[in-house]
C-alpha positions as a Markdown table, in Angstrom:
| # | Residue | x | y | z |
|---|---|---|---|---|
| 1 | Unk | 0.0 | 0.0 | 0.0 |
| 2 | Unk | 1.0 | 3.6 | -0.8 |
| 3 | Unk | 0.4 | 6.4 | 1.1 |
| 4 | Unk | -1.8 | 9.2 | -0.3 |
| 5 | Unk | -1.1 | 12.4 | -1.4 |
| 6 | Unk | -3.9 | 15.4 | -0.9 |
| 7 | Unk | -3.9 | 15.4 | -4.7 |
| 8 | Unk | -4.7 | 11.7 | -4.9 |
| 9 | Unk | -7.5 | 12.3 | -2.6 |
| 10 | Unk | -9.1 | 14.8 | -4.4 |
| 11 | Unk | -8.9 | 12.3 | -7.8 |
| 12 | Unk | -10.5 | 9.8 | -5.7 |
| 13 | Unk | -13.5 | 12.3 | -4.6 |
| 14 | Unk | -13.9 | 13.2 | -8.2 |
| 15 | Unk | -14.3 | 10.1 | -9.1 |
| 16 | Unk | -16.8 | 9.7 | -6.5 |
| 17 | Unk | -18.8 | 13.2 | -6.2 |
| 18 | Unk | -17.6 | 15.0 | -10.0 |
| 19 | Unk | -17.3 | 18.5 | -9.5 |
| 20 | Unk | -19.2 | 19.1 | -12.7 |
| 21 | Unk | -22.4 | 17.7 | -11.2 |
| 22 | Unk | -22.5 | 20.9 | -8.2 |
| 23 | Unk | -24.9 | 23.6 | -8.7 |
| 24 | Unk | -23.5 | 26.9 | -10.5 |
| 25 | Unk | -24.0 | 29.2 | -7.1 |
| 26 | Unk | -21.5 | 25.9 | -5.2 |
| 27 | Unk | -18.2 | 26.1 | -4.0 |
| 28 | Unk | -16.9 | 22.6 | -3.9 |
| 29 | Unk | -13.6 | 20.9 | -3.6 |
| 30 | Unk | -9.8 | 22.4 | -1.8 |
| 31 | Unk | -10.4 | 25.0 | 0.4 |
| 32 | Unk | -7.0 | 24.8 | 2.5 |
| 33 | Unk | -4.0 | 23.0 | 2.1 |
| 34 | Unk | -1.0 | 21.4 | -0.4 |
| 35 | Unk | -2.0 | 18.7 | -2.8 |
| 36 | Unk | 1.6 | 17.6 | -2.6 |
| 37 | Unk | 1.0 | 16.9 | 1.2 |
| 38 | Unk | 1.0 | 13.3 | 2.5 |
| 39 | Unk | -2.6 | 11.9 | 3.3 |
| 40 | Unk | -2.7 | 9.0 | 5.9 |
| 41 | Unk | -5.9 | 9.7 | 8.0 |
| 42 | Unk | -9.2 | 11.7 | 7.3 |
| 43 | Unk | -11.8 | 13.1 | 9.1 |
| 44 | Unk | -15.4 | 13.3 | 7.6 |
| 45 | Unk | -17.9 | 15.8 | 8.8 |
| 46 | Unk | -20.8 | 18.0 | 7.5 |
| 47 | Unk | -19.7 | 21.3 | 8.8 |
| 48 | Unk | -16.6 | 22.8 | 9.3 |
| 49 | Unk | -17.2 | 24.6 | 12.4 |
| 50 | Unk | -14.9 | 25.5 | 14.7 |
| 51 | Unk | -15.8 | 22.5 | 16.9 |
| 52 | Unk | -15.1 | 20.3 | 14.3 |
| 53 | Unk | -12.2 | 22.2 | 12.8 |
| 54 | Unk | -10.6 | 21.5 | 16.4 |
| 55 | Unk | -11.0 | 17.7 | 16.2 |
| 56 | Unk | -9.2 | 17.8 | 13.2 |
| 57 | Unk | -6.5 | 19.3 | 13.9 |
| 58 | Unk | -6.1 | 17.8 | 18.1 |
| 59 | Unk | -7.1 | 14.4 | 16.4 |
| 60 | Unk | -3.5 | 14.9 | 14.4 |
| 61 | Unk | -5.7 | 14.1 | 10.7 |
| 62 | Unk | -3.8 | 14.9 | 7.4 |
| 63 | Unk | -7.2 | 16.2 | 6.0 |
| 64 | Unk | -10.7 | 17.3 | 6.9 |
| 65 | Unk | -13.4 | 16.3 | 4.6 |
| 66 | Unk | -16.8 | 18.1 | 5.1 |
| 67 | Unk | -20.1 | 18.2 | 3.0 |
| 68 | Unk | -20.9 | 21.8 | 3.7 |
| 69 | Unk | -17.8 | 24.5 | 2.0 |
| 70 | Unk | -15.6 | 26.5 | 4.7 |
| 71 | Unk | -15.5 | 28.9 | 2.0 |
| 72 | Unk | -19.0 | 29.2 | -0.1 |
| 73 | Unk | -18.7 | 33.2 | -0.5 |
| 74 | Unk | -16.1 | 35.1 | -1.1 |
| 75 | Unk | -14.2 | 37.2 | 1.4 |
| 76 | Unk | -11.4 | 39.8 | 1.1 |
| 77 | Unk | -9.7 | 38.8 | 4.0 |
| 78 | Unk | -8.2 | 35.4 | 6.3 |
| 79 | Unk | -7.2 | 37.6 | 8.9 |
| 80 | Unk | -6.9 | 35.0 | 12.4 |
| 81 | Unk | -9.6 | 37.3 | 13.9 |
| 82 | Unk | -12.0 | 36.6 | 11.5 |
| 83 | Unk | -14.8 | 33.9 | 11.1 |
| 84 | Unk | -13.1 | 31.8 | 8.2 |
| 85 | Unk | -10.0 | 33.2 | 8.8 |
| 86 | Unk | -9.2 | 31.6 | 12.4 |
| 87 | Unk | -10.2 | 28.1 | 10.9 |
| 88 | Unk | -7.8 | 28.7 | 7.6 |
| 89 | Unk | -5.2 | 30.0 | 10.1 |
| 90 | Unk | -5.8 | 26.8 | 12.6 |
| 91 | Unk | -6.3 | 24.3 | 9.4 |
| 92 | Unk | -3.1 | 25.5 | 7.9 |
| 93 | Unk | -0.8 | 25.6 | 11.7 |
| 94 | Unk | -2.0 | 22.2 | 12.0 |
| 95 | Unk | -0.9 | 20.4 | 8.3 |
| 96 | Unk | -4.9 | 19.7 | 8.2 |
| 97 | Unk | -5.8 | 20.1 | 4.1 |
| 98 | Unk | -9.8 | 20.8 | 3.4 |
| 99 | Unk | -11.9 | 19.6 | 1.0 |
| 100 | Unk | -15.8 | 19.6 | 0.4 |
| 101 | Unk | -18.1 | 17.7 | -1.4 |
| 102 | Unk | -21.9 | 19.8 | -1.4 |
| 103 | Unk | -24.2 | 19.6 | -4.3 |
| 104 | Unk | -22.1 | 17.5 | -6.3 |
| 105 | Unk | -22.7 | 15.0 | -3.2 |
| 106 | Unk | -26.1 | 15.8 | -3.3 |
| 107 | Unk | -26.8 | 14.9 | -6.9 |
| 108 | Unk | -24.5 | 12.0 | -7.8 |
| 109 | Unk | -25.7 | 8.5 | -7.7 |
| 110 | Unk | -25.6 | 6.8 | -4.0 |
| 111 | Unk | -25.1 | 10.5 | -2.4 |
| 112 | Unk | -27.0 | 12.5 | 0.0 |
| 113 | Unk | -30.4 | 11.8 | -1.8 |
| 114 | Unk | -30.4 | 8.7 | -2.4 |
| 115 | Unk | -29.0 | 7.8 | 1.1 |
| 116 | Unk | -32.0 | 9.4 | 2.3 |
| 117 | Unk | -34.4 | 8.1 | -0.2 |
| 118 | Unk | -33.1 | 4.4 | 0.7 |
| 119 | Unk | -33.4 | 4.7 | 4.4 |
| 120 | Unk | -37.4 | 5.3 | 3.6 |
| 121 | Unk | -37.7 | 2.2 | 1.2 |
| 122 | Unk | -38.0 | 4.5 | -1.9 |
| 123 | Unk | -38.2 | 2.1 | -5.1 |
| 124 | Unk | -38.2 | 3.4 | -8.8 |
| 125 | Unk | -36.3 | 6.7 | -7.8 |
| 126 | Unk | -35.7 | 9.6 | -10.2 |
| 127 | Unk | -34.1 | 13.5 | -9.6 |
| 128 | Unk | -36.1 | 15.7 | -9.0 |
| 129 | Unk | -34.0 | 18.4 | -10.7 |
| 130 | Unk | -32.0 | 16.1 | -13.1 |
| 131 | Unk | -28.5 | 17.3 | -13.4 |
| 132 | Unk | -27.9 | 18.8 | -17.5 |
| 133 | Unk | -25.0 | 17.0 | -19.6 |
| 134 | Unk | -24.8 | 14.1 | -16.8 |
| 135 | Unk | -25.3 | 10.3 | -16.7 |
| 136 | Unk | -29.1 | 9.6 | -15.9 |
| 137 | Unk | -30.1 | 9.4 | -12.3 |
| 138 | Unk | -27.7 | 12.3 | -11.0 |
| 139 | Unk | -29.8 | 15.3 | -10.0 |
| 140 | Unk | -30.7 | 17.5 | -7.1 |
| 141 | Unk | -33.4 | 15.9 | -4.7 |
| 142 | Unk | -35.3 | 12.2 | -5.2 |
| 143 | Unk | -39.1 | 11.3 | -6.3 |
| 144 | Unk | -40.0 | 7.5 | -5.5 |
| 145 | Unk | -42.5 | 5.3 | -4.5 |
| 146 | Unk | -42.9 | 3.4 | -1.4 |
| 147 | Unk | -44.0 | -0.5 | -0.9 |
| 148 | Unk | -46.8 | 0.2 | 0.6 |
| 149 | Unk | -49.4 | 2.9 | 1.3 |
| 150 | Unk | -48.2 | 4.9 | 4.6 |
| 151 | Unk | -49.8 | 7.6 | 6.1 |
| 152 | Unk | -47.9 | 11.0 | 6.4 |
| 153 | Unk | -47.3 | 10.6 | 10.2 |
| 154 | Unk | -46.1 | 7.1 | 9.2 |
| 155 | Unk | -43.3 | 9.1 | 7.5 |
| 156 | Unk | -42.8 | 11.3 | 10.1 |
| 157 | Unk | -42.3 | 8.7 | 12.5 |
| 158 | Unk | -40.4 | 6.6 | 10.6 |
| 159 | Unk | -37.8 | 9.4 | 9.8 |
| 160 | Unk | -37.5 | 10.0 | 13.8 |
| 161 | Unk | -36.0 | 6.7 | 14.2 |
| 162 | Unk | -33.8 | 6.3 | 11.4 |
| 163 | Unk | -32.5 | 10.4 | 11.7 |
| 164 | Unk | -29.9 | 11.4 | 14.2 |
| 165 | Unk | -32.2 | 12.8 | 17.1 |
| 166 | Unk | -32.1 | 17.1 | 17.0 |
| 167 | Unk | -33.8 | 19.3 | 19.4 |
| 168 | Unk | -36.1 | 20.2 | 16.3 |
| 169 | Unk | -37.7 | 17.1 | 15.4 |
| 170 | Unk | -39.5 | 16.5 | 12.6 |
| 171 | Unk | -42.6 | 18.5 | 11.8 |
| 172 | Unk | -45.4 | 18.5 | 9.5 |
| 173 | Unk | -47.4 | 20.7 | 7.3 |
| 174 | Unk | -50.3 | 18.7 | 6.2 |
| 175 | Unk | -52.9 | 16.1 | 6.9 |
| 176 | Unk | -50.7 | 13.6 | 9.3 |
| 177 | Unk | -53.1 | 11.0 | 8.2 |
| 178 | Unk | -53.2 | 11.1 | 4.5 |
| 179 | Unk | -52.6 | 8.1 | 2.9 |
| 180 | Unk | -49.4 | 8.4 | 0.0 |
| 181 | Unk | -47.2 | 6.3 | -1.7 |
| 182 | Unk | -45.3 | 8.7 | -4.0 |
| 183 | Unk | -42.8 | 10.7 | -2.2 |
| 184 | Unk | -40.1 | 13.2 | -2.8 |
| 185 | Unk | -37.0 | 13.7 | -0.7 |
| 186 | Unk | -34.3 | 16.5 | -0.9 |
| 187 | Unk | -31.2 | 16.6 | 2.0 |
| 188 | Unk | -30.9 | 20.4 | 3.2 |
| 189 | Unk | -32.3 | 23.4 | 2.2 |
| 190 | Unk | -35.6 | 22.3 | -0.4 |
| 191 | Unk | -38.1 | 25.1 | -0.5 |
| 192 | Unk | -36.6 | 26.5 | -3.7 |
| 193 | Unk | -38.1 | 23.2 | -5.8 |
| 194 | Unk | -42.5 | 23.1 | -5.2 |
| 195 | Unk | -42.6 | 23.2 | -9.0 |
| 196 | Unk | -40.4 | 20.3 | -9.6 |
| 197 | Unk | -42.3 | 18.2 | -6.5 |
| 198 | Unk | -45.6 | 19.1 | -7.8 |
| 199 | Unk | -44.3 | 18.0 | -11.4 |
| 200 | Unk | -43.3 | 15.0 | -10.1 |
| 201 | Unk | -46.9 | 14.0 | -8.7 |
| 202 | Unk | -45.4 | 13.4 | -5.2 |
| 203 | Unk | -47.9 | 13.2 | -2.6 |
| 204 | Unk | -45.4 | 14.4 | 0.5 |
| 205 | Unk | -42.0 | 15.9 | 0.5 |
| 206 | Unk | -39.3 | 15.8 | 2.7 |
| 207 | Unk | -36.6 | 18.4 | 3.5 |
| 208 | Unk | -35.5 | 21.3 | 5.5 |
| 209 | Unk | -35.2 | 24.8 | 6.6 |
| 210 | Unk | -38.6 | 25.1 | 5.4 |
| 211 | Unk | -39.6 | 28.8 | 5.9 |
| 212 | Unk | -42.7 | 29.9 | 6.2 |
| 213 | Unk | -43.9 | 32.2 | 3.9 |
| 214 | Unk | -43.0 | 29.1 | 1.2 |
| 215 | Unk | -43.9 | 26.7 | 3.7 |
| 216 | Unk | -47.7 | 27.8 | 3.6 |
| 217 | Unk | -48.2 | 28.9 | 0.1 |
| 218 | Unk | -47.6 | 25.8 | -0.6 |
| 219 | Unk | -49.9 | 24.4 | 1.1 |
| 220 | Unk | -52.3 | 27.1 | 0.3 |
| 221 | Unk | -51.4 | 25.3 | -3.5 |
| 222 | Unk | -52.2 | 22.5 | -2.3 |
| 223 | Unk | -55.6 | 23.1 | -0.7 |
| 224 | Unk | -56.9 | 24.2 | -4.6 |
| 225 | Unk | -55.7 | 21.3 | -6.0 |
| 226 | Unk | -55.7 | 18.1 | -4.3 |
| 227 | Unk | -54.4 | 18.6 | -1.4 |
| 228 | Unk | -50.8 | 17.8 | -2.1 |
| 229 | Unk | -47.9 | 17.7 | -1.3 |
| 230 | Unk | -48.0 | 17.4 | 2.4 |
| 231 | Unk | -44.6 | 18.7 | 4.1 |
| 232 | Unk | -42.6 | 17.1 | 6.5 |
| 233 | Unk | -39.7 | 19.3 | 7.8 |
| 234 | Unk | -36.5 | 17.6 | 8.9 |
| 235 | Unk | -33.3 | 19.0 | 10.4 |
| 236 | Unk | -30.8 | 20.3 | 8.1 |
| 237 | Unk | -28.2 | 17.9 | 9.4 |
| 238 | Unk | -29.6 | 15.1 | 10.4 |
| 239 | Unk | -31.0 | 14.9 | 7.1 |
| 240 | Unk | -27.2 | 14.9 | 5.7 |
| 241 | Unk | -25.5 | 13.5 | 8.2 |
| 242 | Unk | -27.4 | 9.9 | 7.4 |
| 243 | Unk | -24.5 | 10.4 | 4.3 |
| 244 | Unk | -21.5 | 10.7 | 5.9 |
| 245 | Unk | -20.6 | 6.7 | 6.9 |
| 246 | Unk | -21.8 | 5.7 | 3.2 |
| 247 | Unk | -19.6 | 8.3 | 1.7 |
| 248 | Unk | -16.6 | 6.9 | 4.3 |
| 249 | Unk | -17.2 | 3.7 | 3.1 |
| 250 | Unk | -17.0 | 4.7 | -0.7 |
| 251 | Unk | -13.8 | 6.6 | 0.2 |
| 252 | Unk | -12.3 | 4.0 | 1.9 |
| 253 | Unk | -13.5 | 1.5 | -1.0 |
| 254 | Unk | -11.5 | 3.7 | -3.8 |
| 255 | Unk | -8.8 | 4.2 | -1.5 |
| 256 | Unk | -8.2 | 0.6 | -1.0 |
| 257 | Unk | -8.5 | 0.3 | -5.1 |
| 258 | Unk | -6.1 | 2.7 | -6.0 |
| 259 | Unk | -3.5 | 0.8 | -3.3 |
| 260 | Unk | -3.6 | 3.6 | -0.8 |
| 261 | Unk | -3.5 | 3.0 | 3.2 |
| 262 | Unk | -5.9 | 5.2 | 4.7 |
| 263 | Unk | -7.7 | 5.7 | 8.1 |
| 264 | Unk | -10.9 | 7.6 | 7.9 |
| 265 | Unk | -13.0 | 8.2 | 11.0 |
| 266 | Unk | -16.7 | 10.2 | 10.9 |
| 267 | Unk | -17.2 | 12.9 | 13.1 |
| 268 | Unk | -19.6 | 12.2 | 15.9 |
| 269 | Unk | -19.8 | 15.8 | 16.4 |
| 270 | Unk | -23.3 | 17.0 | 17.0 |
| 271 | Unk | -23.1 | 20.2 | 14.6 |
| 272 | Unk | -26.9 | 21.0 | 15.0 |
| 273 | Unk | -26.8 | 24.0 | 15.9 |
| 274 | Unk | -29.9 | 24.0 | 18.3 |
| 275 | Unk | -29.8 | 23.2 | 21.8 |
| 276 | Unk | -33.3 | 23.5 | 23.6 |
| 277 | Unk | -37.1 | 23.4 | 22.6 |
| 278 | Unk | -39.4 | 24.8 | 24.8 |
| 279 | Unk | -42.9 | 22.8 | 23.7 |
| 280 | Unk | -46.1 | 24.3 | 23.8 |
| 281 | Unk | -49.0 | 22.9 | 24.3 |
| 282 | Unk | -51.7 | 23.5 | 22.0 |
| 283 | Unk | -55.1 | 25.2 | 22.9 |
| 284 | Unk | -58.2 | 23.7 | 23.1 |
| 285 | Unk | -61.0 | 25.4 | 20.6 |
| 286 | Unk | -62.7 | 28.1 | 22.5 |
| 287 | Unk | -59.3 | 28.3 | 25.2 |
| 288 | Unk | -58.2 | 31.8 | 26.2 |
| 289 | Unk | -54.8 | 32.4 | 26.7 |
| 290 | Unk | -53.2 | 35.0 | 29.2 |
| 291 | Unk | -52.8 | 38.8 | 28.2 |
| 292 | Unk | -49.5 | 39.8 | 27.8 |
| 293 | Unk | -47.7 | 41.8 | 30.6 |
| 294 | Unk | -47.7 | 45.5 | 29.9 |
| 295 | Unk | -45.2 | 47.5 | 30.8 |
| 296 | Unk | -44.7 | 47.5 | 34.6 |
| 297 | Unk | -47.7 | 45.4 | 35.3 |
| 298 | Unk | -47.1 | 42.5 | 38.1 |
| 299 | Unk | -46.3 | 39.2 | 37.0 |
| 300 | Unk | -49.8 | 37.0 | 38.1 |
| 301 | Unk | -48.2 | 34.1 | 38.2 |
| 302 | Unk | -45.0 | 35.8 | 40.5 |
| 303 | Unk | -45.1 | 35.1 | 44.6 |
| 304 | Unk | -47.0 | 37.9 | 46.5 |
| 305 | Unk | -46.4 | 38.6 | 50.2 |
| 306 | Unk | -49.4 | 38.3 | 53.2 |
């Protein structure tokens, strides 16, 4: 076995996630480092926060390998004191090289997508923004059918087991007890595609950050037509995270074919970056609530003295 070079790496990712199949807005591939530089261990994440930027470099790894860019806009400046320039400054100090694999991980065949579109049972899957001027099935997002009729919440439920758990759950816009079979999935960030999951004749769709302005006019779509899509909203990354020990295994997989001794590990960093719901309980038809305190009115609810 060989040892790797950061340049060999990076042949081995293109091979796996082509740059050519990331979005034209993307920033994928070698943020930091030299691609003459030995390679003998790697550590996958989806964010390269500072938390995880640490472990990299007090974990002694050659490289850090994240889904999400450290540099996705441009900046005029890496001074240590800033954001993205303390974690060039640390990556570089350390001998850490960075890399990323975003959209183009997204689209290409046994990527983000389909990791999540698998982990539901999806059969007969198709993009649902096919990627132009690449090999069928590479695309943004994934439209399939399920075995068997489930209801919405069965979804919804079945996603909370299979998902990392996150402090936001999983929610739903919709009719939890719709019956669907045809369903579209899209890891991240998905409100930006309604046309293409309506197209698609997908019942429910699955994804993130789901705002709500988009969240319900599309429902308010919906409601005029027949009722679909319903919505089920999933963390950010959880929802990409379920990728990372499929894309270690297909690095480690090349690796091994191209003769190269390599020690991956997956970051087990939570990099969620919520900490604490407060739940609410919802009110009962007819229920009043409590009017809000004015200013310098008495807390009811604060001990009074005798």
């Amino acid at each position: 076995m060989s040892t790797a070079t950061v340049r060999t790496i990076i042949h081995l990712c293109e091979q796996l996630w082509p740059a050519a199949y990331a979005e034209s807005w993307d920033t994928v591939g070698l943020a930091v480092g030299d691609p003459d530089a030995p390679v003998r261990s790697i550590l996958l994440a989806l964010d390269p926060v500072d938390a995880v930027v640490a472990e990299a470099v007090d974990g002694g790894y050659d490289m850090l390998i994240t889904h999400h860019p450290l540099l996705l806009r441009g900046v005029t400046s890496v001074n240590a004191g800033t954001l993205k320039g303390g974690a060039v400054h640390a990556l570089i100090r350390a001998g850490v090289a960075q890399f990323n694999a975003h959209t183009n991980a997204d689209s290409a065949l046994g990527g983000v997508s389909d990791v999540l579109a698998e982990s539901l049972g999806l059969t007969d899957t198709a993009p649902l923004a096919p990627t132009a001027e690449a090999p069928a099935g590479v695309g943004i997002g994934r439209v399939g059918t399920l075995s068997a009729v489930q209801t919405v919440e069965d979804l919804a439920r079945r996603l909370a087991e299979v998902l990392d758990p996150t402090v936001t759950g999983v929610r739903i816009a919709g009719d939890p007890a719709a019956e669907v079979t045809r369903v579209a999935v899209l890891g991240g960030a998905g409100d930006s595609l309604f046309d293409a999951v309506r197209a698609s004749g997908a019942e429910v769709y699955i994804t993130s950050d789901l705002r709500h302005h988009p969240a319900s006019e599309a429902r308010d779509t919906a409601h005029r037509t027949d009722d679909t899509p319903h919505l089920i909203d999933i963390s950010h990354w959880a929802a990409e995270a379920l990728w990372l020990d499929r894309a270690a295994d297909q690095l480690a997989t090349a690796a091994e074919d191209a003769g190269c001794a390599l020690d991956i590990t997956v970051s087990r960093t939570r990099t969620d970056p919520w900490t604490l719901r407060i739940d609410q309980p919802l009110d009962e038809p007819g229920a009043t609530r409590p009017a809000p305190l004015g200013p310098g009115a008495a807390d009811p609810s604060a001990p009074t003295e005798d």
